[in-house]
N, C-alpha and C positions, 0 to 999 in steps of 0.2 A: 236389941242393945248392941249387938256386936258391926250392926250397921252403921253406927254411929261413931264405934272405934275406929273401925274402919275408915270412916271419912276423916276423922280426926287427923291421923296418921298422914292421908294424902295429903289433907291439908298444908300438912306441916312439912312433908320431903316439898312439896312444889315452889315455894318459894328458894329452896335451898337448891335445886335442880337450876333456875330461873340465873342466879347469881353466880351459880357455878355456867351457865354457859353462856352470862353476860361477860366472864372473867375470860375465857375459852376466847369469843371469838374473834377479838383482835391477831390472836395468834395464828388461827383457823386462816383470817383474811390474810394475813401477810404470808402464809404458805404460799395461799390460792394464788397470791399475784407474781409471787418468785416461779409457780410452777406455768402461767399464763404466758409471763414475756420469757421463758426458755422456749417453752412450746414453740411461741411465735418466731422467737429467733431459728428454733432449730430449723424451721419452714424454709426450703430451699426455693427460691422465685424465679422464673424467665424472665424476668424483666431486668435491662441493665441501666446504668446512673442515666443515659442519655435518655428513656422514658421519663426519669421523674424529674425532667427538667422543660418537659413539653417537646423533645425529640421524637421524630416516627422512632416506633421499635415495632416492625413488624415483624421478628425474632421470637417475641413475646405471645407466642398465639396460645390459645386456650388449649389444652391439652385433661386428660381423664389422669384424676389423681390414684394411684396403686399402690399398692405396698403400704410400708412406710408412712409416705406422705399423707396417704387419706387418712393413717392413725393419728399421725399427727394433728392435719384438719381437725380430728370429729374430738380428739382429745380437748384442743383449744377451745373448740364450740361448747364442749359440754365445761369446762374449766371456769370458762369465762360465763354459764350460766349458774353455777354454784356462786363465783365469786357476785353476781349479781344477786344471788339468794341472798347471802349474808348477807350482805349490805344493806337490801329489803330490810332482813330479820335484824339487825345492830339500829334499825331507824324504830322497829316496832317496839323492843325491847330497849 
């Protein structure tokens, strides 16, 4: 019998769970994106306007991210894979 209550009980918080983090994740998402393009802007680049215009920049060579920059990197990376979680999760729910 008391197996039954039990399930009763889940039953009854998981819809309420459900609404509560369909309410949630709009807000969730709008962090995630305010804290994506800081990230991104914070990101300091070798690369100057005359590259993104189709200019040689060979200034701009590949260099080993440290410090700093690579938190930033792997921040971004991992940012922008939550903020594609939700989005996933805001299409399934």
């Amino acid at each position: 019998m008391q197996h039954s209550n039990y399930c009763g009980k889940v039953q009854a918080v998981v819809p309420y769970l459900l609404m509560t983090l369909v309410g949630i994740l709009p807000y969730i998402q709008i962090v995630l994106s305010v804290l994506l393009i800081v990230s991104i802007l914070l990101q300091q680049t070798g690369a100057s306007l005359g590259g993104a215009f189709g200019g040689d920049n060979f200034s701009a060579a590949y260099h080993t991210r440290r410090g700093s920059e690579l938190f930033l990197f792997w921040a971004s990376v991992s940012i922008a894979v939550l903020l594609a979680g939700t989005a996933l999760l805001a299409l399934v729910l």
